[in-house]
N, C-alpha and C positions, 0 to 999 in steps of 0.2 A: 660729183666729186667731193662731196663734203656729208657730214655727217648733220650736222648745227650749222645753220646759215644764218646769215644777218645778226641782228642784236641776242640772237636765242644762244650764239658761241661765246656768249661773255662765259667768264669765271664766276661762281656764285655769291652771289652778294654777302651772304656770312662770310666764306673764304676771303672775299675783299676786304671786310673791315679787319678784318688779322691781321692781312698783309700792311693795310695801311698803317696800324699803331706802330709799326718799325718804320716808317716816312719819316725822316726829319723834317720837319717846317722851317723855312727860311725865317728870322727876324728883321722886317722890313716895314713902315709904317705908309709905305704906299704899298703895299697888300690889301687892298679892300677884300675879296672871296678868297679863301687858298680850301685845300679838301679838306679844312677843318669839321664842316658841316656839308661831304662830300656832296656840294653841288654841282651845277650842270656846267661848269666853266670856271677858271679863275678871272680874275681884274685886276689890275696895276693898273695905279693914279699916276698919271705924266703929268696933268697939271688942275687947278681947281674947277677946270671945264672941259680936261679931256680922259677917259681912262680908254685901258685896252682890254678889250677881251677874250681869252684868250682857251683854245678846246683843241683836243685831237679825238679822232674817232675812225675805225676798220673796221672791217668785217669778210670772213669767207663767203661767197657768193648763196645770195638769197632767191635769185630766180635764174634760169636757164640762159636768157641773153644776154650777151655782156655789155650791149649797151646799156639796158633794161639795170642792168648790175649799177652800171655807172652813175644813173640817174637817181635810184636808191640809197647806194654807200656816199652820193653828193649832195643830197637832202639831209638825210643822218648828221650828218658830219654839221652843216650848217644851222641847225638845227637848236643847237646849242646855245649858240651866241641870239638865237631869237628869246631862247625861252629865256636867258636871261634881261630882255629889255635893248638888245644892241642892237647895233647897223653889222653886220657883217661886211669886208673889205676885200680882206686878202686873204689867201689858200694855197698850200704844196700839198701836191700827189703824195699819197703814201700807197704806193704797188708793192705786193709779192704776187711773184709772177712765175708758173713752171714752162720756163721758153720750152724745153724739149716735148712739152706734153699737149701745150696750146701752141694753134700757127700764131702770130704777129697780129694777124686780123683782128683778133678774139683781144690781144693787149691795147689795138687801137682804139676797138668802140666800147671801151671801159672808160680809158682815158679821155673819148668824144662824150659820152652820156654824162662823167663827173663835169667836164666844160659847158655842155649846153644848160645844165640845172645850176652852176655856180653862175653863168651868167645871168641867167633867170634869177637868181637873186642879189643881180649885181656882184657878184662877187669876181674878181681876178685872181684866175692861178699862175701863180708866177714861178715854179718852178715846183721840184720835189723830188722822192727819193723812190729806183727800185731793187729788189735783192731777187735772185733769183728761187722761189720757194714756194711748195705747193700744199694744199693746195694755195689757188690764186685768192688774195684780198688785198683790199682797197677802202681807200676812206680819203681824208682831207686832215690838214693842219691848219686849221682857221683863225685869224684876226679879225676881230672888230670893234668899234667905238663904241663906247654909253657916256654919258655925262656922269661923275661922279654921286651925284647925289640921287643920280636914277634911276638905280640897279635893283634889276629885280631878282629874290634871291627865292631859293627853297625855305628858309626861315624867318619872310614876310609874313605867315599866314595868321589871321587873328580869332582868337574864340567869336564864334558866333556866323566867322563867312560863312557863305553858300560856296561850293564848287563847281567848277564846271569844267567840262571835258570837252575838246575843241574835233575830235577823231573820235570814229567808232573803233573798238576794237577787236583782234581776233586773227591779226596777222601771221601769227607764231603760228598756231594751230590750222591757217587753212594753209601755206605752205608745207607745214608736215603733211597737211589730208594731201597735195599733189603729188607729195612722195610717194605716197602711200597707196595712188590713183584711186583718192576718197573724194575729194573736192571735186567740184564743177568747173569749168570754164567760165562761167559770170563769176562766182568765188573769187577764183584767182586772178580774173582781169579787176576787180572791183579790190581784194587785196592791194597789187601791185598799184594801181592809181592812189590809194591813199598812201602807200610808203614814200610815191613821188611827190605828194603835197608837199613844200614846202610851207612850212609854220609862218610865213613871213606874215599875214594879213591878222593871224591871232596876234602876234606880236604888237602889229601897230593899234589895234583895240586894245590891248593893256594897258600901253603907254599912251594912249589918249584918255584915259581913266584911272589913271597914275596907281595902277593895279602894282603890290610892292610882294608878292607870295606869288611866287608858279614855279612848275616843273616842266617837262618835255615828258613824257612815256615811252622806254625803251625795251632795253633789256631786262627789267626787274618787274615787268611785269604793273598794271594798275596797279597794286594793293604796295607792292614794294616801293613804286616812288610815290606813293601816296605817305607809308611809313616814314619814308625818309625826310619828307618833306614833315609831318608831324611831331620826328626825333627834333630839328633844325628848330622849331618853331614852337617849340614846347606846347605843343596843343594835341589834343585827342582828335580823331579824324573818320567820321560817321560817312558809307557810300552806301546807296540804294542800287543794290546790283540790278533790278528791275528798270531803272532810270538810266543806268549806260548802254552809250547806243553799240551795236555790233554790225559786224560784217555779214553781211549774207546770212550762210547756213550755217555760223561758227555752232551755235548752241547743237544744229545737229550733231558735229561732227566729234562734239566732247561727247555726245550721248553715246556715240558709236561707239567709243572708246579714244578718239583720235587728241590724246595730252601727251603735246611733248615732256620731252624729260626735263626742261628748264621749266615746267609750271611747277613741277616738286622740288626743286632746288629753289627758286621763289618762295613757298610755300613754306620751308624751312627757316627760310630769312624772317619771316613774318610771323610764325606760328605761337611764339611766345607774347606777343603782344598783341596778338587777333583775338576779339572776341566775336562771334558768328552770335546773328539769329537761329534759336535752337532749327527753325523751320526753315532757312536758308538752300536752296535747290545747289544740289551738290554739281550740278552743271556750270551753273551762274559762278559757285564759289572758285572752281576750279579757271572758268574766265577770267578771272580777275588776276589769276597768277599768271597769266599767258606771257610770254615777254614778245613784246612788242619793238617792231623795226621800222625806224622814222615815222613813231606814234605821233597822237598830238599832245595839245599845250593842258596842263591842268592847272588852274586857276583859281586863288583863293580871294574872292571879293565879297564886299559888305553889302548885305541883303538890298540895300538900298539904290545900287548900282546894277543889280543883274536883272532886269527887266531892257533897261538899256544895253549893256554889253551883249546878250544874247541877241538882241534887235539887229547890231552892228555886227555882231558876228554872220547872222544870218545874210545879211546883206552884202556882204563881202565873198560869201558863198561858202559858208563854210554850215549850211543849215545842217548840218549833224550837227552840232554840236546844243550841250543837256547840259542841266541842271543835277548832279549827281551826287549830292548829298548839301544838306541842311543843316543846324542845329537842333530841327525839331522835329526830325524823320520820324516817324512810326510804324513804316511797315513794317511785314516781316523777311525780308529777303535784302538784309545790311549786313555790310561787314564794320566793323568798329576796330580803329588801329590807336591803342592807349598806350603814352609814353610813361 
């Protein structure tokens, strides 16, 4: 039913910063985040020990079942409020739904799969909105807590951290290869399980290492919220594309040809501030632009702390996750994003 599914139907990230410079900005001094430094969520201060955190997020359907849908577009959506450092709370349904074209069934275990993954991460939906309109997407309006002075933002990140990427990636590209009847069966079941990963256990290794720089990976792809996170943070941002971890046969399936059309809308976002290793494998480069649907956490910590953070990462179960770029990388197959 859809052309672009999941994070891959965003609007392109150049096109968005356009749009955004006509945003007016509210004047408010409990504004801690607004999309000044279009990070992953805003925060309002209620009081010196409480703020809110606050995201919405949709999407037209990324894989075949609508439960499978549900669980997806309710990870996404939550998602947010992790990478920022929060507790996520509270949630409303956001449906578009074509009642004449789908039975009822198909709207119920949309609405069951966002329920069972919000509860999984404690979260309570308490109400929400739908129009009738096709095709059908879904997402979440999420609330959650951080302490004021605990926020983790895109513009933590300091000369010198290490990175690290919590998800392999490669989700954009093998749901195109199922389109496409390119992809495998492990592919797409191995895809689909990491979109359902909630973030929640990266989260709490950040905030027990008072990690103050991270993002989420979404729709812009590694290299893009890599950027963004580099513009925020006034710092240059070194990745060893041979060091991030991927999915399955992603790297096959770019060989084959299989790039969707949001890694070149990515790609355009970045291309003025990317500088490649001239030797850089045009498979790996074009990975990097993939946009990714409920990615993982990207984290900027001081060399002195990721021995342990990855320990803890590992142990929480999240052992994909690498070490993907240094200050003192040498190889040849980095991408380099200079503000």
């Amino acid at each position: 039913m859809v052309e672009s599914g999941g994070c891959s139907a965003k609007i392109s990230p150049k096109q968005l910063e356009e749009i955004l410079k006509y945003l007016p900005l509210p004047k408010d001094p409990n504004i801690l985040v607004d999309i000044d430094t279009q990070d992953d969520a805003g925060v309002y201060k209620v009081n010196d020990n409480l703020a809110l955190v606050l995201t919405t997020d949709f999407f037209p359907p990324v894989c075949s079942d609508p439960y499978e849908f549900g669980q997806i577009a309710a990870a996404n959506s939550i998602s947010d409020v992790y990478a920022m450092g929060g507790d996520p709370v509270l949630a409303l349904n956001i449906m578009m739904f074509p009642a004449a074209k789908l039975p009822m069934e198909a709207y119920a275990e949309i609405l069951k799969g966002g329920f069972d993954k919000a509860t999984e991460a404690g979260v309570r939906i308490i109400g929400g909105h739908t129009i009738d309109d096709f095709p059908p997407k879904y997402g979440l309006a999420v609330v959650g807590y951080i302490h004021p002075e605990k926020i983790i933002t895109n513009a933590g990140a300091k000369p010198g951290d290490y990175l690290i990427l919590t998800k392999p990636i490669g989700t954009g590209v093998i749901m195109a290869g199922q389109r496409l009847g390119m992809a495998t069966d492990s592919d797409v079941t191995e895809a689909k399980y990491m979109m359902k990963l909630l973030n929640k256990s990266g989260a709490e290794v950040m905030k027990k290492y008072n990690i103050r720089g991270a993002t989420d990976i979404t729709g812009f792809g590694l290299a893009g919220h890599a950027l963004k996170m580099a513009k925020a943070s006034n710092v240059s941002m070194k990745i060893s594309m041979e060091k991030v971890p991927l999915i399955g046969n992603v790297y096959n399936l770019v060989d084959e040809g299989c790039i969707p059309g949001a890694s070149f809308r990515n790609l355009e976002f970045v291309e003025e501030h990317l500088l490649s290793a001239p030797s850089l494998d045009y498979n790996l480069k074009m990975i990097a632009f993939d946009a990714q649907t409920s990615g993982g956490l990207l984290m900027s910590i001081s060399h002195d702390k990721v021995e342990e953070v990855l320990n803890d990462l590992n142990a929480a179960g999240l052992t994909f996750s690498s070490v993907i770029g240094t200050d003192s990388q040498t190889n040849d197959q980095y991408l380099r994003m200079d503000t």
